[in-house]
N, C-alpha and C positions, 0 to 999 in steps of 0.2 A: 504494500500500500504506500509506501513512505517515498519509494520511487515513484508511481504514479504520479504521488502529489507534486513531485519534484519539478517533474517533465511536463508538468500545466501548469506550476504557478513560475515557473523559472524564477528560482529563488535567486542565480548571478543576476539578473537585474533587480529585482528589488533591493537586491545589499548595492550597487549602482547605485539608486536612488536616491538611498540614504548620505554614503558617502559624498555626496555632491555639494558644494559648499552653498547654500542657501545666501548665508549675512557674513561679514567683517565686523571688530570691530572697529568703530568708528577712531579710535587713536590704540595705538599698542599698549599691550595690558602690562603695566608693572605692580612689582611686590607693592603688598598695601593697598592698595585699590580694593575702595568696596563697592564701586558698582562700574557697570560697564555698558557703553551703550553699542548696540549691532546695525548696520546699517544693510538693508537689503539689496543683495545683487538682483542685480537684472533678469529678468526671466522671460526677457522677448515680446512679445504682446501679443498673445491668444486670443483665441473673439471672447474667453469669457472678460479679459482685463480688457479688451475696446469698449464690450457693451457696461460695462460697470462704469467706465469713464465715460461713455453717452448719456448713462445716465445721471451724472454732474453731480454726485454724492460730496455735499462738501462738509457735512454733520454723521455723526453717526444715528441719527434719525432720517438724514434722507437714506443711509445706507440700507436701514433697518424696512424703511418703505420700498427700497427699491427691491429688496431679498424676499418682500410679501407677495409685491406684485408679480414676481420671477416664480416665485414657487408657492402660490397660493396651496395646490393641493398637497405639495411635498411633508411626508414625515418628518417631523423639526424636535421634539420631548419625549421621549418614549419610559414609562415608570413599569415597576412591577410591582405588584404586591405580595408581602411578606402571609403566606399561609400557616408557615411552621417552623420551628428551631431544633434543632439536633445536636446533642453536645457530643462527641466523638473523643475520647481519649487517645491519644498518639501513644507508642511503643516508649515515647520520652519524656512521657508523664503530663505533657501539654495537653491542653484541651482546644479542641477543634470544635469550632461554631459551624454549624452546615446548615442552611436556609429553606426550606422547603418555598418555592416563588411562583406564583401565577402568572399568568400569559402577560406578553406588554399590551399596554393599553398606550394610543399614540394619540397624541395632539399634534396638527398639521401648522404651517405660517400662520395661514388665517385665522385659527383657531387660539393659538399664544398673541398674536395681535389684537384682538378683540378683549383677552384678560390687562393687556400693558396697557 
């Protein structure tokens, strides 16, 4: 099975992806330094980053309208609820919590916009 998996998710690219340097930061980091800020590299301009910049998001409220109207029906919160608890002792004397958990229940964009 573990090769199957292998040979359809081709695991060399996804460790690719991660590898790939995302951000810098913004000045070279020395000792003492408690905070650091990253500056985004470039990532080319895909139609999702044109249409996001068409749509002229200059607040994170016009972002937040712009991602409702985009994905009105899209799954956006998904919860479960808690049925049961099981305490399971480990061979090292710890105690293991185990969740018994109902189906998810999802709330869509529209649906979390309507509560904000």
């Amino acid at each position: 099975f573990g090769w199957a998996y292998a040979a359809i998710s081709n695991p060399s690219q996804v460790r690719k992806s991660y590898e790939r340097v995302r951000s810098n930061p913004s000045k070279s980091i020395e000792k003492g330094d408690t905070k650091v800020t990253y500056q985004p590299k470039d990532l080319g301009n895909p139609k999702f980053i044109q249409e996001f910049k068409e749509g002229k998001c200059d607040t994170m409220a016009d972002a937040w309208n712009w991602a409702v109207a985009r994905y009105t029906e899209k799954k956006l919160f998904g919860s479960r609820d808690i049925l049961g608890e099981e305490d399971e002792v480990q061979t090292n004397g710890k105690i293991f919590r185990k969740l018994e958990l109902g189906d998810y229940r999802w709330m869509n964009y529209e649906e979390a916009d309507s509560l904000a």
